[in-house]
TIFIVEX-740003 format. One record per residue: residue number from 0; x, y, z of N, C-alpha, C, CB in turn. Coordinates in steps of 0.02 Angstrom, whole numbers, padded with zeros to 5 digits. Glycine has a CB too. Layout:
BEGIN
<k:NUM | neast:X | nnorth:Y | nup:Z | caeast:X | canorth:Y | caup:Z | ceast:X | cnorth:Y | cup:Z | cbeast:X | cbnorth:Y | cbup:Z>
...
//
This chain:
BEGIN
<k:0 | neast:00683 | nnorth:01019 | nup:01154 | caeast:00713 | canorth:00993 | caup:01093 | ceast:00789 | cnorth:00997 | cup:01099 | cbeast:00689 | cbnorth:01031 | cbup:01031>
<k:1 | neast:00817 | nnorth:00949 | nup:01083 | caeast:00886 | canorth:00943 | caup:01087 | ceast:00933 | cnorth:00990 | cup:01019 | cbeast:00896 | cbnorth:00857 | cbup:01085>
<k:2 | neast:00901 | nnorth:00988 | nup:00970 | caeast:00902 | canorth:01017 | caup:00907 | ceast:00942 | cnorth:00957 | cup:00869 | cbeast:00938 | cbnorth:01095 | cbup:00905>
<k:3 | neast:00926 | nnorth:00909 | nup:00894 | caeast:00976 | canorth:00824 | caup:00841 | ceast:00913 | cnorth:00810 | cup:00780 | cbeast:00985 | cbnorth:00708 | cbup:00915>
<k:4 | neast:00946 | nnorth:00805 | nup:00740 | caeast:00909 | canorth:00795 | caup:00666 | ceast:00886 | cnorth:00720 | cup:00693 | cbeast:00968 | cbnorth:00798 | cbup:00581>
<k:5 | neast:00804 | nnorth:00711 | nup:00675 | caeast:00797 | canorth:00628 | caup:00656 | ceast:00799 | cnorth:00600 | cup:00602 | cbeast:00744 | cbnorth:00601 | cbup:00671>
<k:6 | neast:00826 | nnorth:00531 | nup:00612 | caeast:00827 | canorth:00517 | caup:00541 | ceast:00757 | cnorth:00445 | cup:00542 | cbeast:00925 | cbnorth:00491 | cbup:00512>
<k:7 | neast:00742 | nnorth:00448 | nup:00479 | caeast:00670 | canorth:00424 | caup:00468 | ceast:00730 | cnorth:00348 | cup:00486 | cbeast:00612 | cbnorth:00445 | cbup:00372>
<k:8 | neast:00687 | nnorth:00315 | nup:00481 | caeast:00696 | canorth:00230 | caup:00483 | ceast:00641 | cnorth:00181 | cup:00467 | cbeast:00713 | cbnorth:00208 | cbup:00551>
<k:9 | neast:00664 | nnorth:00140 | nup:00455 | caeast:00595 | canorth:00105 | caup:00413 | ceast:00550 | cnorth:00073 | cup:00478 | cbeast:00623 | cbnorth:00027 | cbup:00347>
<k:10 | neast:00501 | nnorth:00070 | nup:00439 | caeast:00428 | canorth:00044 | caup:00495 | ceast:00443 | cnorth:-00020 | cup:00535 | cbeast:00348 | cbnorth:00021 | cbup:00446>
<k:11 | neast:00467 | nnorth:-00020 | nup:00593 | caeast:00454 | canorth:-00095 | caup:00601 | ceast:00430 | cnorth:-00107 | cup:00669 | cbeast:00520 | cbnorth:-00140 | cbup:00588>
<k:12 | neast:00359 | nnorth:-00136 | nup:00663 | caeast:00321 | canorth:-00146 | caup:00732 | ceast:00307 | cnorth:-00219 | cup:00729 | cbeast:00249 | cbnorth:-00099 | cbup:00743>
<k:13 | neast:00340 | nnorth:-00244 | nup:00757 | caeast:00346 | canorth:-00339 | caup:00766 | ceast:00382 | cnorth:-00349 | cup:00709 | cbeast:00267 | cbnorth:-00395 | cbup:00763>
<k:14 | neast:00344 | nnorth:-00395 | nup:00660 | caeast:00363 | canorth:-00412 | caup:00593 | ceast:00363 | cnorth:-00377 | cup:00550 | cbeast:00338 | cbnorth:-00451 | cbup:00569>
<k:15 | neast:00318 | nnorth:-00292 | nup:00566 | caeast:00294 | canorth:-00267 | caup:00497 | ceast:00331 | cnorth:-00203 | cup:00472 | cbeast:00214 | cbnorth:-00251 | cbup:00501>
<k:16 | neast:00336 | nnorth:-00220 | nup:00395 | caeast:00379 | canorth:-00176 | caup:00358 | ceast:00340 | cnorth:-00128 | cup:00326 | cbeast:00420 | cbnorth:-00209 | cbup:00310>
<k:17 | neast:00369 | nnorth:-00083 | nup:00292 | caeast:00319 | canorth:-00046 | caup:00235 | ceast:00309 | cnorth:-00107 | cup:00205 | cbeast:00349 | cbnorth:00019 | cbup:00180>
<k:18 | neast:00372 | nnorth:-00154 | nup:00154 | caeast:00344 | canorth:-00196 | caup:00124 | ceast:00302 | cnorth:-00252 | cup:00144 | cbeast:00381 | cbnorth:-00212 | cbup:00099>
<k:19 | neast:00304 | nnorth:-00267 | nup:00200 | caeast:00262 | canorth:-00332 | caup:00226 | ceast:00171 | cnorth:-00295 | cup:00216 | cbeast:00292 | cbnorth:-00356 | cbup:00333>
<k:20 | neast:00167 | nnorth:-00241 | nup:00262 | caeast:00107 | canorth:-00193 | caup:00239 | ceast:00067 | cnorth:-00178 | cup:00186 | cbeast:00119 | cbnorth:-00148 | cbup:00242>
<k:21 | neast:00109 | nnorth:-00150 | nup:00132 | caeast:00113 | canorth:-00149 | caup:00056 | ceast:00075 | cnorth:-00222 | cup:00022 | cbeast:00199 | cbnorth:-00144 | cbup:00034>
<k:22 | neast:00109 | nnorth:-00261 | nup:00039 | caeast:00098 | canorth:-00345 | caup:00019 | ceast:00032 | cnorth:-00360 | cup:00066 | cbeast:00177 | cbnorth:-00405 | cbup:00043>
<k:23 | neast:00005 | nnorth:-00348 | nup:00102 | caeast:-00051 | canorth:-00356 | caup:00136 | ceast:-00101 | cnorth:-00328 | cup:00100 | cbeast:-00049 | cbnorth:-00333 | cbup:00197>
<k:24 | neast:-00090 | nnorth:-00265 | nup:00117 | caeast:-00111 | canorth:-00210 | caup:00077 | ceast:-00158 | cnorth:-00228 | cup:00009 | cbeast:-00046 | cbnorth:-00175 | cbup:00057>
<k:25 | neast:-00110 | nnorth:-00258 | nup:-00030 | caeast:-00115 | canorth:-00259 | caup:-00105 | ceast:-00167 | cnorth:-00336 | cup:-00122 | cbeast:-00022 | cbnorth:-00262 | cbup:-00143>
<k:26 | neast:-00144 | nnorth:-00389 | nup:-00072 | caeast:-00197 | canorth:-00441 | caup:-00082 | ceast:-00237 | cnorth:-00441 | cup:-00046 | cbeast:-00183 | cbnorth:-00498 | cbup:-00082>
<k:27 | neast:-00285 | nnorth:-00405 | nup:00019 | caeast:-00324 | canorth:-00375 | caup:00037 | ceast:-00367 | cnorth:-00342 | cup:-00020 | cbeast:-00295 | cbnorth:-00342 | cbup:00079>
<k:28 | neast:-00334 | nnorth:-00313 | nup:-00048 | caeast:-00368 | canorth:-00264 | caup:-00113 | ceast:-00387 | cnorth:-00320 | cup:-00157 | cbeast:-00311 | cbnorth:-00203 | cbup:-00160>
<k:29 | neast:-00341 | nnorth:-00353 | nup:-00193 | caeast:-00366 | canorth:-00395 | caup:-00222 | ceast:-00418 | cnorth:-00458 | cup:-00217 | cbeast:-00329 | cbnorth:-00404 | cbup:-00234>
<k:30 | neast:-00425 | nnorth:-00462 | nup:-00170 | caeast:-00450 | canorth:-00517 | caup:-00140 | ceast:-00543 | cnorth:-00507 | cup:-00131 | cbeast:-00405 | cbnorth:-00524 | cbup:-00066>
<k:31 | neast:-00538 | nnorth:-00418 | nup:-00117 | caeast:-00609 | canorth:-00395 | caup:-00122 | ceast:-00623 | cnorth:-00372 | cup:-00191 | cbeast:-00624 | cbnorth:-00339 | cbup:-00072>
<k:32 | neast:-00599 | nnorth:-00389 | nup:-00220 | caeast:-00612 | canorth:-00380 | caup:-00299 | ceast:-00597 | cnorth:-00292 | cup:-00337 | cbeast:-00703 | cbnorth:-00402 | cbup:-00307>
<k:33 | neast:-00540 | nnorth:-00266 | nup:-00311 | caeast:-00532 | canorth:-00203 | caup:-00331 | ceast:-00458 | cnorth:-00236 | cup:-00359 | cbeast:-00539 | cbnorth:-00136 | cbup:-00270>
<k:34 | neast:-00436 | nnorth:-00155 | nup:-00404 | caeast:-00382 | canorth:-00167 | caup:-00420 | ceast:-00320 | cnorth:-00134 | cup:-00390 | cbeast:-00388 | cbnorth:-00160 | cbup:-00475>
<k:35 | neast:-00275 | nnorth:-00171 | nup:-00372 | caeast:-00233 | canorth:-00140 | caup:-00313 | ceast:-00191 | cnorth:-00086 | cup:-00321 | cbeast:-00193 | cbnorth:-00183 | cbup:-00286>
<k:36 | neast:-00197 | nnorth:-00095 | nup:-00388 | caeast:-00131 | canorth:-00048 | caup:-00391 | ceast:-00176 | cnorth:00025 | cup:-00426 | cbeast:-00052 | cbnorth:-00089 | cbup:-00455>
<k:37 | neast:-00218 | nnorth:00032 | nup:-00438 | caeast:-00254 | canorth:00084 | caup:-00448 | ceast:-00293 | cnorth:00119 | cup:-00390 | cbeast:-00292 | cbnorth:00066 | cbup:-00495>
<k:38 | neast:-00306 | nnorth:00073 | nup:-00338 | caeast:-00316 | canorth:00093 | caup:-00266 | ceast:-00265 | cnorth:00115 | cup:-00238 | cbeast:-00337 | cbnorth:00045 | cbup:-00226>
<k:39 | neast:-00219 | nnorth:00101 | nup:-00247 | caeast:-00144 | canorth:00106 | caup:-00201 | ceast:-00126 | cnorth:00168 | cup:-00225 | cbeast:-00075 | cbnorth:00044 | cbup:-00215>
<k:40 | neast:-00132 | nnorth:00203 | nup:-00285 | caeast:-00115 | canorth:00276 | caup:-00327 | ceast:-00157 | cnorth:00296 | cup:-00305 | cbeast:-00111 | cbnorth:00291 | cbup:-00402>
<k:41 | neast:-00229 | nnorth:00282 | nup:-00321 | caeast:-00272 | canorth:00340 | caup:-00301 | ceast:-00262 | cnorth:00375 | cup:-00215 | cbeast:-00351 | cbnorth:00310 | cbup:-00311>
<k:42 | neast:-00239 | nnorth:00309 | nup:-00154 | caeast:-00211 | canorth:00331 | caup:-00118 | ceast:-00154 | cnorth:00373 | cup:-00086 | cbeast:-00217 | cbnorth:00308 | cbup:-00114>
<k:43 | neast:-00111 | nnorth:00348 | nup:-00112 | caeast:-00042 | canorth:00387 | caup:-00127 | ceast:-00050 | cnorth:00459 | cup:-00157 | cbeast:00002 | cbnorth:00346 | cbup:-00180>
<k:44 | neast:-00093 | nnorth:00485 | nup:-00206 | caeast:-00088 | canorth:00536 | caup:-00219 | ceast:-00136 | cnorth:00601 | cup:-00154 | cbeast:-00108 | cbnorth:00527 | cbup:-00294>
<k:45 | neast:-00196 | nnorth:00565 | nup:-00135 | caeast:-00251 | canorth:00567 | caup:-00092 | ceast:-00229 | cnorth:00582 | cup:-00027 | cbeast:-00287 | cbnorth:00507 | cbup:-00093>
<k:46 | neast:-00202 | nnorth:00520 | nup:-00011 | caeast:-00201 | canorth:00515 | caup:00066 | ceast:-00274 | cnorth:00495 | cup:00071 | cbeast:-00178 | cbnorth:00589 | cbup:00112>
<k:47 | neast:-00313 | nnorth:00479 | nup:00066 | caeast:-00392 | canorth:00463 | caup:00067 | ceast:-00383 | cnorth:00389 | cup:00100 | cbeast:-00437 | cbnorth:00464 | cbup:-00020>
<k:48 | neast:-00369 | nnorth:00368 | nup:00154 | caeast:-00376 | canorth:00306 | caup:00173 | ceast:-00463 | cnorth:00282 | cup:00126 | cbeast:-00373 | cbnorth:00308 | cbup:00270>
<k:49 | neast:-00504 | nnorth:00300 | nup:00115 | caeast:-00559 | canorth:00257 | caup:00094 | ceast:-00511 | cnorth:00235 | cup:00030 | cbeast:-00642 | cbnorth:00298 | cbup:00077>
<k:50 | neast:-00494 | nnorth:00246 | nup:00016 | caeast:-00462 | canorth:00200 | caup:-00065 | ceast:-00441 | cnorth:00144 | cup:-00061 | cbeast:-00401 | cbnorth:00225 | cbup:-00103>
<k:51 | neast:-00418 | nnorth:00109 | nup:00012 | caeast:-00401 | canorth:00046 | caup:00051 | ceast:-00453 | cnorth:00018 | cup:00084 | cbeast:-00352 | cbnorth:00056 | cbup:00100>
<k:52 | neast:-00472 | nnorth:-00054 | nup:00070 | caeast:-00538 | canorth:-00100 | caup:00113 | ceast:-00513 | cnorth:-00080 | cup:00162 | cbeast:-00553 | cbnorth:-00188 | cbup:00113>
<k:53 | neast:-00541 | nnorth:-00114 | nup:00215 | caeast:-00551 | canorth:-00115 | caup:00281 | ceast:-00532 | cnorth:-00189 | cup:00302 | cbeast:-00625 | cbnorth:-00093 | cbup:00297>
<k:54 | neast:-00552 | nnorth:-00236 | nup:00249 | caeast:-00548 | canorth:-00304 | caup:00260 | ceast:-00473 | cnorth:-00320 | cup:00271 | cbeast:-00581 | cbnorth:-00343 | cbup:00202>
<k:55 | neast:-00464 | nnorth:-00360 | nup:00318 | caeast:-00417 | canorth:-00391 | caup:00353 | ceast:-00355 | cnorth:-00331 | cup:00377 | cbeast:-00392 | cbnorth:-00453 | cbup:00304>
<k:56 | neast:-00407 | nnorth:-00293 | nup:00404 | caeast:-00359 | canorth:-00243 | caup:00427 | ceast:-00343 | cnorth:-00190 | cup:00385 | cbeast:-00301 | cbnorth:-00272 | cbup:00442>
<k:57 | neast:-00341 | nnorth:-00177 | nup:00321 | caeast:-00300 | canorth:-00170 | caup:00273 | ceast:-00289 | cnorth:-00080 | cup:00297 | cbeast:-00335 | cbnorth:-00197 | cbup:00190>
<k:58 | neast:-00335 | nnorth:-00058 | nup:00294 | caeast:-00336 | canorth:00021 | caup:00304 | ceast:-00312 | cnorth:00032 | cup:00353 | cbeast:-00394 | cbnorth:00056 | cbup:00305>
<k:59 | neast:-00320 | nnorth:-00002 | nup:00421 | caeast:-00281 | canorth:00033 | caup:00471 | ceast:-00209 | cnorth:00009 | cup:00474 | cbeast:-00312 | cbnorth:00024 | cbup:00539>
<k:60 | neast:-00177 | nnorth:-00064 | nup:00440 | caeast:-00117 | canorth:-00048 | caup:00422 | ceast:-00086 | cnorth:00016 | cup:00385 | cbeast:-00107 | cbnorth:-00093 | cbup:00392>
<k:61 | neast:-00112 | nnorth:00026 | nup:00317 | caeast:-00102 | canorth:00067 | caup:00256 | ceast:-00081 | cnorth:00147 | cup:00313 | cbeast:-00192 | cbnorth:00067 | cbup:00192>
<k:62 | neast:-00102 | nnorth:00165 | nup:00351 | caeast:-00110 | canorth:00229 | caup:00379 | ceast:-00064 | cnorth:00224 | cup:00442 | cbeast:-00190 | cbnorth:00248 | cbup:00396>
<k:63 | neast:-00014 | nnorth:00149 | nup:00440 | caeast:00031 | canorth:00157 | caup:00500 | ceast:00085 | cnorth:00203 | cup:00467 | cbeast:00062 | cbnorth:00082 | cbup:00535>
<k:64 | neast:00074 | nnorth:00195 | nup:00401 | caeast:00155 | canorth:00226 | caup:00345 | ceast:00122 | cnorth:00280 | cup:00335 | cbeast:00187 | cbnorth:00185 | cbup:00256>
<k:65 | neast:00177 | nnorth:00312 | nup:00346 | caeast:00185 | canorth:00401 | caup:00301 | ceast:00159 | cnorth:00373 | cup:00209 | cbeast:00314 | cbnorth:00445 | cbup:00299>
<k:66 | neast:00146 | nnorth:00426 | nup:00179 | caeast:00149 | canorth:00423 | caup:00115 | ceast:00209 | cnorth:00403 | cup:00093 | cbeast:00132 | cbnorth:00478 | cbup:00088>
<k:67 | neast:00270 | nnorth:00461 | nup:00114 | caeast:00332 | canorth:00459 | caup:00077 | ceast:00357 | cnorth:00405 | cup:00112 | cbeast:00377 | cbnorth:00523 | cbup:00076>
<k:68 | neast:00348 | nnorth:00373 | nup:00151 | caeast:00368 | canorth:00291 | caup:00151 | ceast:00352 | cnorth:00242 | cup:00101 | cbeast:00339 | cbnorth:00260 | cbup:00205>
<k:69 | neast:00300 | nnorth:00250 | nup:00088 | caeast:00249 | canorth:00200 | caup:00047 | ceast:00279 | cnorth:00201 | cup:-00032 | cbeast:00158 | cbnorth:00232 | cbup:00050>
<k:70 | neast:00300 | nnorth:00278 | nup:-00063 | caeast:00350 | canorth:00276 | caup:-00119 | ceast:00413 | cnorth:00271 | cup:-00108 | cbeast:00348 | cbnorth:00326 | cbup:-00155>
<k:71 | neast:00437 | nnorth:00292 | nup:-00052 | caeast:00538 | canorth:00262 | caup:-00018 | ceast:00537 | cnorth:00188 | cup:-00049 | cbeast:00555 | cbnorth:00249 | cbup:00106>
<k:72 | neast:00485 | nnorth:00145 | nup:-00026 | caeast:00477 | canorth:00061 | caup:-00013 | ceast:00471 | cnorth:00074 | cup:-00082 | cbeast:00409 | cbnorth:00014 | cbup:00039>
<k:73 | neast:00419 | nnorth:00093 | nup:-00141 | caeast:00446 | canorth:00044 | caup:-00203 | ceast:00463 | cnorth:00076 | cup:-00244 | cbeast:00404 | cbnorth:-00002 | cbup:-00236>
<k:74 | neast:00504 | nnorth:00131 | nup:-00237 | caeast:00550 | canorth:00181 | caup:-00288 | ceast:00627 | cnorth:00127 | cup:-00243 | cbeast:00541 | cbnorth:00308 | cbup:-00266>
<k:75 | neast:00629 | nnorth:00114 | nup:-00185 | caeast:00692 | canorth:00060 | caup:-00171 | ceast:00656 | cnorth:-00029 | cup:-00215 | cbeast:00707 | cbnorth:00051 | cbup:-00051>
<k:76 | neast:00588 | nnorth:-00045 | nup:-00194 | caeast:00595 | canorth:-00109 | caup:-00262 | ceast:00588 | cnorth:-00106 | cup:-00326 | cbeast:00552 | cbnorth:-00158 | cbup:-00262>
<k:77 | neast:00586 | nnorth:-00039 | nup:-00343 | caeast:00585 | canorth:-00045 | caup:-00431 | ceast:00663 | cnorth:-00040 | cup:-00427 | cbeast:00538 | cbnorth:00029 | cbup:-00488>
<k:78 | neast:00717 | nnorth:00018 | nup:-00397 | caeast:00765 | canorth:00018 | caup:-00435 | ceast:00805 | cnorth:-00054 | cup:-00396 | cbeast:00802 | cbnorth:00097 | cbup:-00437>
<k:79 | neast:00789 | nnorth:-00123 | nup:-00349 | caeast:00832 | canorth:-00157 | caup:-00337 | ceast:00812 | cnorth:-00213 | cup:-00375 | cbeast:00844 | cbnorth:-00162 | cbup:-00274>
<k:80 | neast:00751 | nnorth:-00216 | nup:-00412 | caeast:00724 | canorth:-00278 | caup:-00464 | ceast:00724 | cnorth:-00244 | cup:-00519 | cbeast:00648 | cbnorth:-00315 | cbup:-00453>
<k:81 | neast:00739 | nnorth:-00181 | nup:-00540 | caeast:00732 | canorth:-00187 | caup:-00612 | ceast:00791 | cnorth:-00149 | cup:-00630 | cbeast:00664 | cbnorth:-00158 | cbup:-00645>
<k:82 | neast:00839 | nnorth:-00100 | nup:-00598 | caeast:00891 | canorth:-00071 | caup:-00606 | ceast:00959 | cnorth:-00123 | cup:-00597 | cbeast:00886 | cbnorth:-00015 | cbup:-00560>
<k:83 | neast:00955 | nnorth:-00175 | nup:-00573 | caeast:01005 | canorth:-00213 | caup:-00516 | ceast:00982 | cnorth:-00276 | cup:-00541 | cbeast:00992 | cbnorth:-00200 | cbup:-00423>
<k:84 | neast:00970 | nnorth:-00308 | nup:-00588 | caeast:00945 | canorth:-00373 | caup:-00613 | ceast:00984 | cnorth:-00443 | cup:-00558 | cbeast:00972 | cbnorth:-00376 | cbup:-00708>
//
């Protein structure tokens, strides 16, 4: 170990963001007839990947992000769409 602090950086493997993920994520969910954003908490608090389909990937995206990524990404889009009009 060198003892150099890392610093986190956002997800990016090809195209994919937390938010691009997130947005997958969420119409994946919707799409199998759950509600996303009550899946997406129950996960977030969990860590329980079952709280995410499987369909179109969705779960093994969801589990490329840390948790505290997954609230970084929309504690940064609540306060840049609703703080920052």
């Amino acid at each position: 170990m060198s003892g150099e602090t890392t610093k986190l950086r956002p997800l990016s493997e090809g195209n994919q963001t937390a938010a691009g993920i997130l947005t997958h994520v969420y119409t994946a969910l919707q799409t199998k007839g759950y509600d996303p954003i009550t899946q997406l908490v129950g996960y977030v608090l969990t860590g329980d990947p079952t709280y995410i389909t499987s369909f179109e990937g969705a779960r093994s995206m969801i589990c490329r992000l840390e948790r505290d990524e997954i609230l970084e990404e929309l504690v940064r889009f609540y306060v840049e769409n609703r703080l920052n009009p």
